[in-house]
Wavefront OBJ file of the C-alpha trace (Angstrom):
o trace
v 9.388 -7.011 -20.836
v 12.871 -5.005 -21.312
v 11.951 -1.746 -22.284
v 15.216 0.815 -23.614
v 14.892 4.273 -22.169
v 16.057 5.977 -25.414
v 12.801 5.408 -27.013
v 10.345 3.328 -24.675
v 7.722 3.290 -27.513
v 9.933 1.501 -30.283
v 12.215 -0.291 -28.220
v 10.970 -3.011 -26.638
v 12.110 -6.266 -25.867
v 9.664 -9.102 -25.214
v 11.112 -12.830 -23.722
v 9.215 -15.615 -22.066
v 10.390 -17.184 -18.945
v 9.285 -20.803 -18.011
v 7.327 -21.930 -15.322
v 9.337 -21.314 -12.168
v 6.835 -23.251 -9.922
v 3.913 -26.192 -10.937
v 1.347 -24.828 -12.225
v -1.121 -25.524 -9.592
v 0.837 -23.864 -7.269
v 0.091 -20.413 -5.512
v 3.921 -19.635 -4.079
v 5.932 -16.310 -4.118
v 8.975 -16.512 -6.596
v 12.192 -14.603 -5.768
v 15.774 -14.772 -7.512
v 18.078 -13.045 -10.251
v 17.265 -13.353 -13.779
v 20.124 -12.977 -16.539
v 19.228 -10.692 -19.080
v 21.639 -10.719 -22.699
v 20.410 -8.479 -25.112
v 22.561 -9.337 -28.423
v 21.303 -6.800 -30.767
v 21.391 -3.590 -28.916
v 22.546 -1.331 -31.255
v 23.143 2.886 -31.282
v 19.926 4.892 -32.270
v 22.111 7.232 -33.822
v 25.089 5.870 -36.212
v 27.255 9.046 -36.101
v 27.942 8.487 -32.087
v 30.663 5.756 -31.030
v 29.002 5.357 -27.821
v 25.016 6.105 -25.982
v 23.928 5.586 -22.424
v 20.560 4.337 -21.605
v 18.473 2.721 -18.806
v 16.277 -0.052 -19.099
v 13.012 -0.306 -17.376
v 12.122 -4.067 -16.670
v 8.223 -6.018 -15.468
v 7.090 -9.558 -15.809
v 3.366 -10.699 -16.365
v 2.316 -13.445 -14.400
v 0.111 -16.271 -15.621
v -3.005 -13.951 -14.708
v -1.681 -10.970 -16.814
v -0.689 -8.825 -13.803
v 2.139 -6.637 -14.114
v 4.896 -6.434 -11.996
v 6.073 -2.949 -10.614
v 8.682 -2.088 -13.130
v 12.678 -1.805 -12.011
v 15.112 0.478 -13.680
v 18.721 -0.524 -14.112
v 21.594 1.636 -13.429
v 22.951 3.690 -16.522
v 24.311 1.290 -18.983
v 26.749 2.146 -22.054
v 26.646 0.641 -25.663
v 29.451 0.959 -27.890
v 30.102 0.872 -31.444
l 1 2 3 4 5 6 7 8 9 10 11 12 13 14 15 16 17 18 19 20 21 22 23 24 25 26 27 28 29 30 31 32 33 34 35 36 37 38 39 40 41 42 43 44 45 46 47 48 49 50 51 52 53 54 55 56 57 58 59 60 61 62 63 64 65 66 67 68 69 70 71 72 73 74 75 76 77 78
């Protein structure tokens, strides 16, 4: 789950991520996962450009939530 900070109640972004271990299995997973977001767009059509953070969990198979992470400050242009 991607959420945008501008307006965490409308904004957010829901993607699936395969199996990263067999299903069976009871390991810890750890990497980097790409995020592209193609249709960000500005909230308000009068600016050229709006900053924003992005709070990001994953579910597990269970339905627990990860702690969520924050990204830095991120700009969208027109």
């Amino acid at each position: 789950e991607v959420v945008d900070q501008r307006n965490p109640e409308l904004l957010v972004f829901n993607f699936h991520v395969s199996p990263r271990a067999p299903l069976e299995s009871t390991i810890t997973i750890q990497g980097t996962l790409d995020i592209v977001l193609n249709n960000t767009i500005l909230i308000d059509q009068n600016n050229t450009t709006e900053t924003t953070t992005f709070k990001i969990r994953m579910q597990d198979r269970a339905g627990n939530w990860s702690d969520a992470v924050e990204t830095a400050e991120i700009t969208i242009l027109k």
